[in-house]
Backbone as a printed PyTorch tensor [residue, N CA C, xyz], in Angstrom:
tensor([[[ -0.7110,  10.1760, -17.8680],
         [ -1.2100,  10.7580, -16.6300],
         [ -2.1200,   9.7540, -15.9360]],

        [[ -2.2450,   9.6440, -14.5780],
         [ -2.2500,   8.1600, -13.7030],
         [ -3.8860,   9.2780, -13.4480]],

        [[ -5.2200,   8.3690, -13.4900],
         [ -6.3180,   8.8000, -13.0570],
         [ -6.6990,   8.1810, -11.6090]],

        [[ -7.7150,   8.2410, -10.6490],
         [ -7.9290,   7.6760,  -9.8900],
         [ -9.3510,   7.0300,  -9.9490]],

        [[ -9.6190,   5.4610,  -9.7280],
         [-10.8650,   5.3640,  -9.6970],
         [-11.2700,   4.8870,  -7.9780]],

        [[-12.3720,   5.3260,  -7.7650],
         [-13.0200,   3.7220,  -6.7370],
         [-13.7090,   3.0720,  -6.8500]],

        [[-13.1810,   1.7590,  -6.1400],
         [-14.4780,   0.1830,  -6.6960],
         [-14.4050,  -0.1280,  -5.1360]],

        [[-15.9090,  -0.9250,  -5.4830],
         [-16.5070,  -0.9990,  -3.9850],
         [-15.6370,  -2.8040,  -4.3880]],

        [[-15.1080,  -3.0150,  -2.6400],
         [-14.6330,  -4.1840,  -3.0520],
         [-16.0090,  -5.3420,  -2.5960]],

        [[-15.7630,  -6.2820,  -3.1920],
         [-17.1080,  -7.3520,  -2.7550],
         [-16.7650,  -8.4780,  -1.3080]],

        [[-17.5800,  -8.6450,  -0.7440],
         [-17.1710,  -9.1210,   0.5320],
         [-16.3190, -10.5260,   0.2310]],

        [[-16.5520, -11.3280,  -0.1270],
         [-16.2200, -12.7350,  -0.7160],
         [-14.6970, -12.4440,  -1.2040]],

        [[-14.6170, -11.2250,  -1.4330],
         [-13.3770, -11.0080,  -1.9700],
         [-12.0010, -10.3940,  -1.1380]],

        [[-12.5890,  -9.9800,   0.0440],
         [-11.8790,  -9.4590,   1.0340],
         [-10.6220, -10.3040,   1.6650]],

        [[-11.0400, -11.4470,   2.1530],
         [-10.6790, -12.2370,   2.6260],
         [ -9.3260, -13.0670,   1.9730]],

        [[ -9.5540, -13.5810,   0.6950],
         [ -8.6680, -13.1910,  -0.2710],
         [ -7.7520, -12.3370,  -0.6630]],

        [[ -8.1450, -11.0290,  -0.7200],
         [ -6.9220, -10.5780,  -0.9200],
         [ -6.8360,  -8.9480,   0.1350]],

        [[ -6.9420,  -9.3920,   1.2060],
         [ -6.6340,  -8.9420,   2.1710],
         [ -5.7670,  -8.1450,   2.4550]],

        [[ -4.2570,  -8.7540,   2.4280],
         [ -3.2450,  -8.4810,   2.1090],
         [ -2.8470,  -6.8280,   1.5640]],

        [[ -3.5790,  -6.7240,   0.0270],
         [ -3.8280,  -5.2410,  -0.6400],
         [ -4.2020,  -4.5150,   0.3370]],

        [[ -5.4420,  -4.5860,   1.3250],
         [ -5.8020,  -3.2700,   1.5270],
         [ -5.3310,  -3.3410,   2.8010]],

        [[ -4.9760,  -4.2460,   3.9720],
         [ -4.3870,  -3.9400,   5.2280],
         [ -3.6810,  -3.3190,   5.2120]],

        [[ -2.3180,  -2.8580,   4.5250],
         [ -1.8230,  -1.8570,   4.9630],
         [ -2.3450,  -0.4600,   4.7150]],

        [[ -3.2540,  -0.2030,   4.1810],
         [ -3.9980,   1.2820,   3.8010],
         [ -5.0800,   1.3400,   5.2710]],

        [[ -5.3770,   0.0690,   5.7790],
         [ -6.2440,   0.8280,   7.1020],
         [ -5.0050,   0.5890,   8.4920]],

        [[ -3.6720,  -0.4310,   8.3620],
         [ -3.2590,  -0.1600,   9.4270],
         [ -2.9470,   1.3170,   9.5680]],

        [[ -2.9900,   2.1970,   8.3660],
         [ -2.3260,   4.0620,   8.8790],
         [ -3.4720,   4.4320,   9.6180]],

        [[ -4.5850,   4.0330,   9.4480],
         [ -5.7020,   5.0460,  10.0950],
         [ -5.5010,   4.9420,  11.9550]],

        [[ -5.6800,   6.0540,  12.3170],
         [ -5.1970,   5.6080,  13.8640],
         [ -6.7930,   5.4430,  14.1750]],

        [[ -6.7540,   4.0560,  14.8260],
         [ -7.7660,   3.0960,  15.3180],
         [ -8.0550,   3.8490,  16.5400]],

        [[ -7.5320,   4.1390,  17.5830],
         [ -7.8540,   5.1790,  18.5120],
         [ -8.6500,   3.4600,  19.8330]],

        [[ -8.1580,   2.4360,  19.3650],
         [ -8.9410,   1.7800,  20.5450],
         [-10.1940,   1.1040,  20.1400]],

        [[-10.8380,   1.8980,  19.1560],
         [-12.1680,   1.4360,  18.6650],
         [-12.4870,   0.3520,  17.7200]],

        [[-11.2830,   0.2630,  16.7430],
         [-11.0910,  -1.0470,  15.5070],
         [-10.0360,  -1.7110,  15.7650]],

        [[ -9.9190,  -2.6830,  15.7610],
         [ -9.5590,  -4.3050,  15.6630],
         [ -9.2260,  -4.9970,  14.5870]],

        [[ -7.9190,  -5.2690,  14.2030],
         [ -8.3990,  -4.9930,  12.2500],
         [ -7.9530,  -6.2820,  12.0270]],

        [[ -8.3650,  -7.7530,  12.7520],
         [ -9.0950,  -8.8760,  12.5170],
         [-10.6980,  -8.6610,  12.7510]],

        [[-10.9390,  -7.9110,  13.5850],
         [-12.6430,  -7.7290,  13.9800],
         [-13.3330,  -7.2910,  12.4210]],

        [[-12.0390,  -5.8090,  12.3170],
         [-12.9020,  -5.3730,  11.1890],
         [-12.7460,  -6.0800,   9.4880]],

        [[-11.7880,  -7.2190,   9.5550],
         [-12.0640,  -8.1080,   8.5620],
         [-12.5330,  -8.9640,   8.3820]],

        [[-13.4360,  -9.5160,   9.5570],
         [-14.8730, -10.1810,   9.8000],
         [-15.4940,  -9.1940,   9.5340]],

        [[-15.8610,  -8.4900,   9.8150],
         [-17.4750,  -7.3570,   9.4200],
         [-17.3190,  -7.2440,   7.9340]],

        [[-16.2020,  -7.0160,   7.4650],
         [-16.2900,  -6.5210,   6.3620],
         [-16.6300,  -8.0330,   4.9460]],

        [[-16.1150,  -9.0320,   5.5380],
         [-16.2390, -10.3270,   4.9480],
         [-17.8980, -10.6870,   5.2060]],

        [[-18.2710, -10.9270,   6.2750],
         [-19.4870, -10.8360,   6.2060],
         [-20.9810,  -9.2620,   5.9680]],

        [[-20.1860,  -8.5100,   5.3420],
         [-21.2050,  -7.5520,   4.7820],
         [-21.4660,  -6.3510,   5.6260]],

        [[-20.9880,  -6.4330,   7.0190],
         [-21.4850,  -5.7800,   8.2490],
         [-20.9570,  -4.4930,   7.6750]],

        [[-19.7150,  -4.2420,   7.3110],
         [-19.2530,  -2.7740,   6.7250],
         [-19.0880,  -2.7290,   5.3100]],

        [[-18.6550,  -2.2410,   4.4290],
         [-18.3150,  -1.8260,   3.1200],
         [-17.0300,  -1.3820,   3.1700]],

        [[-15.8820,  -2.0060,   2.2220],
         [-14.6360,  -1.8100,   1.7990],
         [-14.4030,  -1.2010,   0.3230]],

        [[-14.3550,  -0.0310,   0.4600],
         [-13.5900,   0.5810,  -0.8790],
         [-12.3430,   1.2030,  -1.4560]],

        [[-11.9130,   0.3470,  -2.3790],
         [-10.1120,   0.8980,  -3.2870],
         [-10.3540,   1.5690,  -3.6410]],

        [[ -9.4810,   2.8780,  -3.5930],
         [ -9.1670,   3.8550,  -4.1270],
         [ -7.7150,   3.1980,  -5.3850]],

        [[ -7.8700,   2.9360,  -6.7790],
         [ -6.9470,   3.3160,  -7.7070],
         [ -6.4570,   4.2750,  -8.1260]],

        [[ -4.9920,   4.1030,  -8.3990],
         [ -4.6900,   4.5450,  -9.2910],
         [ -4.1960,   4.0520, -10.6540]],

        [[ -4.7260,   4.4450, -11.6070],
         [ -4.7980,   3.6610, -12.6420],
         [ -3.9030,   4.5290, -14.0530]],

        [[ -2.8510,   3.9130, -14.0920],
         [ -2.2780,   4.5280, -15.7890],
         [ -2.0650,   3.8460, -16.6200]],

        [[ -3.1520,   4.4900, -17.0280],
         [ -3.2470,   3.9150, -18.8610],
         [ -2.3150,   3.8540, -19.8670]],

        [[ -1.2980,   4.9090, -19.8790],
         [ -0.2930,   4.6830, -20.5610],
         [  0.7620,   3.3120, -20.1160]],

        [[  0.9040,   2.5710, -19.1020],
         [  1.5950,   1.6840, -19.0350],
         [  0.8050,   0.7650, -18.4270]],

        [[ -0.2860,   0.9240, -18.5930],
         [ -1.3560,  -0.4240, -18.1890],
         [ -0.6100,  -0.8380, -17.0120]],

        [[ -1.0000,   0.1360, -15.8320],
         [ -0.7160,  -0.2730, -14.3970],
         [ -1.7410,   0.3170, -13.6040]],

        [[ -2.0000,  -0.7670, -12.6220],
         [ -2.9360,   0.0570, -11.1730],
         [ -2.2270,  -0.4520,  -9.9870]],

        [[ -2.3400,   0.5150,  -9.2450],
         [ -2.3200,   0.2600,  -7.3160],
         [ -3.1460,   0.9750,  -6.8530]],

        [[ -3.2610,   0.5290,  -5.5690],
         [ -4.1930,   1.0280,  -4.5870],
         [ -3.5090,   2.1460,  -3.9360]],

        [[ -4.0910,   3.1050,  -3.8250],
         [ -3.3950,   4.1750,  -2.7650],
         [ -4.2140,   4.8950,  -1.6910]],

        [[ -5.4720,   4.4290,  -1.5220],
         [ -5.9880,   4.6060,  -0.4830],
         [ -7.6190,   3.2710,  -0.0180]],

        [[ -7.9340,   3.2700,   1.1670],
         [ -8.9270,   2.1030,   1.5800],
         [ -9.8510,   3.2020,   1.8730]],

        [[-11.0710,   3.0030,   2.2570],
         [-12.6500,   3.6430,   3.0200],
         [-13.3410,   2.3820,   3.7400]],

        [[-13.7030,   2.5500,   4.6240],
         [-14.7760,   1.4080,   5.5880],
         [-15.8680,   2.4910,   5.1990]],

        [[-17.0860,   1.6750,   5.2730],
         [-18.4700,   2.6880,   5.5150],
         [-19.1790,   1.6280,   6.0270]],

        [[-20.0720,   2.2370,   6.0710],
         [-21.7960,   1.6100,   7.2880],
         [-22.7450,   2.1050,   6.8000]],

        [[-23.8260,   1.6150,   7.2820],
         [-24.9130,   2.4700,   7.5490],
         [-25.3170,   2.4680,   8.7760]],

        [[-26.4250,   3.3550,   8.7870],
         [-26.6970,   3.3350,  10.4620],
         [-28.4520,   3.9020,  10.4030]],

        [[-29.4110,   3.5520,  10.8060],
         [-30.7580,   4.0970,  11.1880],
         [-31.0780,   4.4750,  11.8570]],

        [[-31.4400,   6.1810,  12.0800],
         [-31.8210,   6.4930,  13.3740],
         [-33.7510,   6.7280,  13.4380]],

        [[-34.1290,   7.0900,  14.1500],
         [-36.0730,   7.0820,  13.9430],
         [-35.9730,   7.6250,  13.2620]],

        [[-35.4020,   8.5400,  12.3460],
         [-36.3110,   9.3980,  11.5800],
         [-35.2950,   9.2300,   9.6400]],

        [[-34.2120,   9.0600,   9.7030],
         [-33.4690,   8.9870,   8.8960],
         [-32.1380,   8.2450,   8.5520]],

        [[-31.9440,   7.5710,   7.1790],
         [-31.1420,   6.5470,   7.2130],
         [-29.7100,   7.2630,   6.8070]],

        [[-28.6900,   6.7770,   7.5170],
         [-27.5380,   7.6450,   7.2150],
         [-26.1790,   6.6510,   6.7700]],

        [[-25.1450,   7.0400,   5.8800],
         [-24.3300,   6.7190,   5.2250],
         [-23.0100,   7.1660,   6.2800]],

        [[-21.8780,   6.2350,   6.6510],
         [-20.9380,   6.6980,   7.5200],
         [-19.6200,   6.5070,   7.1860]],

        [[-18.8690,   7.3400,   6.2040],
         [-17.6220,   7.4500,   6.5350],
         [-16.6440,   6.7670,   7.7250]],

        [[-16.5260,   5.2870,   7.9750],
         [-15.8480,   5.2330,   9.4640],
         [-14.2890,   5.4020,   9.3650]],

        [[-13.6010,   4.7490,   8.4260],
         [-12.1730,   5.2030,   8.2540],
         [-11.7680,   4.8150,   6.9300]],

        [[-10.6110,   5.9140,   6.3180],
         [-10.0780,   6.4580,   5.5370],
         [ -8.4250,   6.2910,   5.4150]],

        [[ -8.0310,   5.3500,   4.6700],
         [ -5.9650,   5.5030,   5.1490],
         [ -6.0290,   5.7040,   3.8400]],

        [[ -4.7970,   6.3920,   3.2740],
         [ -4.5500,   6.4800,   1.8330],
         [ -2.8170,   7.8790,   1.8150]],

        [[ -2.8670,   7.8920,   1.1790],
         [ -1.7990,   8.3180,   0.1650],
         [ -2.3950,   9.6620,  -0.8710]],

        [[ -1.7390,  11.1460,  -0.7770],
         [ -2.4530,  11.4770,  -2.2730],
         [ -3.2810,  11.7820,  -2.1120]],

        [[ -3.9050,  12.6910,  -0.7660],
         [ -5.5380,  12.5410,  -1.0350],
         [ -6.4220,  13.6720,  -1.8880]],

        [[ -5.4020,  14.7270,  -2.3390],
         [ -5.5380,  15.5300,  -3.0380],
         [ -6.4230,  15.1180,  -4.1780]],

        [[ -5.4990,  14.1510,  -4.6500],
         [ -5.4240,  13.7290,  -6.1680],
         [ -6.6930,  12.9630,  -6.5240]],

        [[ -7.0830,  12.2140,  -5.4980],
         [ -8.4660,  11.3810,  -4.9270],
         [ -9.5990,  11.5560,  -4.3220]],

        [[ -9.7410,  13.1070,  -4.0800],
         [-10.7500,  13.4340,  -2.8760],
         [-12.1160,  13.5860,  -4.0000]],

        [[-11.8580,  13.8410,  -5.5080],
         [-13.0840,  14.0710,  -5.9500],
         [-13.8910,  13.1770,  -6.1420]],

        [[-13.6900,  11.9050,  -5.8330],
         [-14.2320,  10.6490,  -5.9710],
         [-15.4200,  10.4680,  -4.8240]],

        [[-15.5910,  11.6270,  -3.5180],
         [-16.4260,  11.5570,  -2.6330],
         [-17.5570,  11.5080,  -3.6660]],

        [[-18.0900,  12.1830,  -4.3820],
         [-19.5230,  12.5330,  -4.6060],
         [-19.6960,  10.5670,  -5.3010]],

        [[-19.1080,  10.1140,  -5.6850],
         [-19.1120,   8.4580,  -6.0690],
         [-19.6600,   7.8040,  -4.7400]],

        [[-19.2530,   7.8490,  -3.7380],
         [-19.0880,   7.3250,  -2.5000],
         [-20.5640,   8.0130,  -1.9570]],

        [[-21.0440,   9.2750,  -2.4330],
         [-22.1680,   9.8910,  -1.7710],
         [-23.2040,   9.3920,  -2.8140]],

        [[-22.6900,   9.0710,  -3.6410],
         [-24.3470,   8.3940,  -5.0670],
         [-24.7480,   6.7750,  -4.2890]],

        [[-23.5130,   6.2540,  -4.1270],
         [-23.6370,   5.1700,  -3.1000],
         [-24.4000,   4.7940,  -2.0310]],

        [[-24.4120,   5.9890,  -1.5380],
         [-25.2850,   5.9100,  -0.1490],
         [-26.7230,   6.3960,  -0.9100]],

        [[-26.5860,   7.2210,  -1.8720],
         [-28.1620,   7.7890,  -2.0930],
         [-29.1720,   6.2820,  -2.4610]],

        [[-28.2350,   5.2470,  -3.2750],
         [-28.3090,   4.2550,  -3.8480],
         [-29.1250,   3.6490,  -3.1750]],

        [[-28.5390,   3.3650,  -1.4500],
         [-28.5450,   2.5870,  -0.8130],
         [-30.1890,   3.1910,   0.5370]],

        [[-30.5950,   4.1440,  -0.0050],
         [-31.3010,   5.0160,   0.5910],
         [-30.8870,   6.2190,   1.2370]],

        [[-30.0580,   6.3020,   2.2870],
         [-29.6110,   7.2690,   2.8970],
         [-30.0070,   8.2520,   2.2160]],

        [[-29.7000,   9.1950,   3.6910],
         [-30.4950,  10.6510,   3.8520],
         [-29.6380,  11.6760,   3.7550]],

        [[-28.2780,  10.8640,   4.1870],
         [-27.1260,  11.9870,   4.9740],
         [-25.8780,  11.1680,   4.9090]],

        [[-24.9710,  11.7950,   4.8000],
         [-23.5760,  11.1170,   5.3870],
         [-23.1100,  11.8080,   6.7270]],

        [[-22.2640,  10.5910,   7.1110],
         [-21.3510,  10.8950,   8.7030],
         [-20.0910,  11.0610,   8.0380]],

        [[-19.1830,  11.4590,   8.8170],
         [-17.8760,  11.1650,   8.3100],
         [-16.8100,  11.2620,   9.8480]],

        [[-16.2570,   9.8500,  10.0640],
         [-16.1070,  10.1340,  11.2890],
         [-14.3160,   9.7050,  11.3610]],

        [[-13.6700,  10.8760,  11.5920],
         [-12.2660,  11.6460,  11.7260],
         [-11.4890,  12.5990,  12.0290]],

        [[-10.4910,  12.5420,  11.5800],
         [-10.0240,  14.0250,  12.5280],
         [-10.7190,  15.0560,  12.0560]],

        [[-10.4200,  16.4270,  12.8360],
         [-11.2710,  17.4940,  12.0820],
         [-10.7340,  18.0820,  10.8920]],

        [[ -9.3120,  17.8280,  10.5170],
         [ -9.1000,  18.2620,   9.1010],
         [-10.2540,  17.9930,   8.1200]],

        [[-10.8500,  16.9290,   8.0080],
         [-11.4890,  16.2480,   6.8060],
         [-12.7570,  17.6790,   6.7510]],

        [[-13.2080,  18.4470,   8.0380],
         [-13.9840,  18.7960,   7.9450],
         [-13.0310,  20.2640,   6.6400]],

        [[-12.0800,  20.0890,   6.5270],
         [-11.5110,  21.4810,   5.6400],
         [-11.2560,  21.7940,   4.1710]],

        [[-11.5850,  19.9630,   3.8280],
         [-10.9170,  19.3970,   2.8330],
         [-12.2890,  18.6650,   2.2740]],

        [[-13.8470,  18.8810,   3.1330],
         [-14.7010,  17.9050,   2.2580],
         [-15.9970,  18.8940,   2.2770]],

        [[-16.0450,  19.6050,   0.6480],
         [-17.2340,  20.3240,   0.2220],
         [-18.0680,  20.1690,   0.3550]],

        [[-19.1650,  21.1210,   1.2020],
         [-20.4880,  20.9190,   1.6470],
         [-21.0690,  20.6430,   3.1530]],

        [[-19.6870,  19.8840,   3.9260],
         [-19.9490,  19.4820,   4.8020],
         [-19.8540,  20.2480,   5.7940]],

        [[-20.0900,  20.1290,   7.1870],
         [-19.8800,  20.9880,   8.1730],
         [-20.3120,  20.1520,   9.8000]],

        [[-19.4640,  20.6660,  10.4050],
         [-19.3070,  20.1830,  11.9260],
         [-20.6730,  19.8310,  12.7980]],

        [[-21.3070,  18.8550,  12.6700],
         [-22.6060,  18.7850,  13.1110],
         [-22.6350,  18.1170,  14.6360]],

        [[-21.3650,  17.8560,  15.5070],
         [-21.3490,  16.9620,  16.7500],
         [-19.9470,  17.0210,  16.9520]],

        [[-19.6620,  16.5770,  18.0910],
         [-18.1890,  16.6410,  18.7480],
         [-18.6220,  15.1210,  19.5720]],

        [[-17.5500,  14.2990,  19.3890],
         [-17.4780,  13.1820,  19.7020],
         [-16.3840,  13.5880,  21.4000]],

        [[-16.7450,  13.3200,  22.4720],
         [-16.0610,  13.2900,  23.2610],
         [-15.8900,  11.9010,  24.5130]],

        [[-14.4050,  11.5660,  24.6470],
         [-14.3500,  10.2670,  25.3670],
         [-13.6630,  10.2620,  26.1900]],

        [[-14.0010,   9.6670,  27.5690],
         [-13.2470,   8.7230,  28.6420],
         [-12.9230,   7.4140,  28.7770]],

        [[-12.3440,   7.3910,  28.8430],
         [-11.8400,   5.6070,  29.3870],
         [-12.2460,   5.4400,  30.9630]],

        [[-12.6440,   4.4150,  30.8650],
         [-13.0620,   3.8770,  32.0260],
         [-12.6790,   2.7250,  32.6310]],

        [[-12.0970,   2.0850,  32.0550],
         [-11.0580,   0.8800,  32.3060],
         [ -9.1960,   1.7400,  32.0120]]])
């Protein structure tokens, strides 16, 4: 039976093997906002956080990746917050319990709070959380 882990990938290492996780963020629909040479500069130089989602079976000593995470942080005056920015993966059933890993992370890191910024399914599918803002946009060009 195939378990799932996540490892935070290290920046130095991105760049390198690149390859692995681009296709897990080309699914995320970018919506205009990511650039995904931009966002493999940020992430090479430290600006965001890249994390694999494995899957790992032990019985035939095999792993793949089946899903990516970007995160941030962000400071506002009063509190430091942890941000979900995008999510592509495969399976997310099988993988979703690995959030509270991803939320020790941020406690780690100080944060106060997490963002999580996506469609509104995630809000149906992620315990505890709840609809705190509505992101709304125009184009102007």
């Amino acid at each position: 039976m195939a378990e799932h882990e996540l490892h935070y990938v290290k920046p130095w290492t991105v760049a390198r093997d690149w390859e692995l996780y681009r296709p897990w963020l080309e699914m995320v629909p970018l919506n205009g906002l990511y650039d995904l040479g931009e966002l493999k500069r940020s992430l090479v130089a430290a600006e965001r956080h890249l994390w694999a989602i494995w899957e790992v079976d032990h019985s035939v000593a095999e792993m793949s990746i089946v899903a990516c995470v970007v995160t941030s942080t962000f400071e506002y005056q009063l509190l430091k917050v942890g941000r979900i920015n995008l999510c592509g993966g495969r399976d997310m059933v099988r993988w979703l319990n690995l959030v509270p890993e991803l939320e020790q992370a941020f406690r780690d890191e100080g944060c106060d709070r997490v963002e999580v910024y996506g469609r509104r399914g995630w809000e149906r599918v992620l315990d505890g959380y709840k609809l705190q803002a509505c992101v709304l946009a125009k184009e102007l060009r």
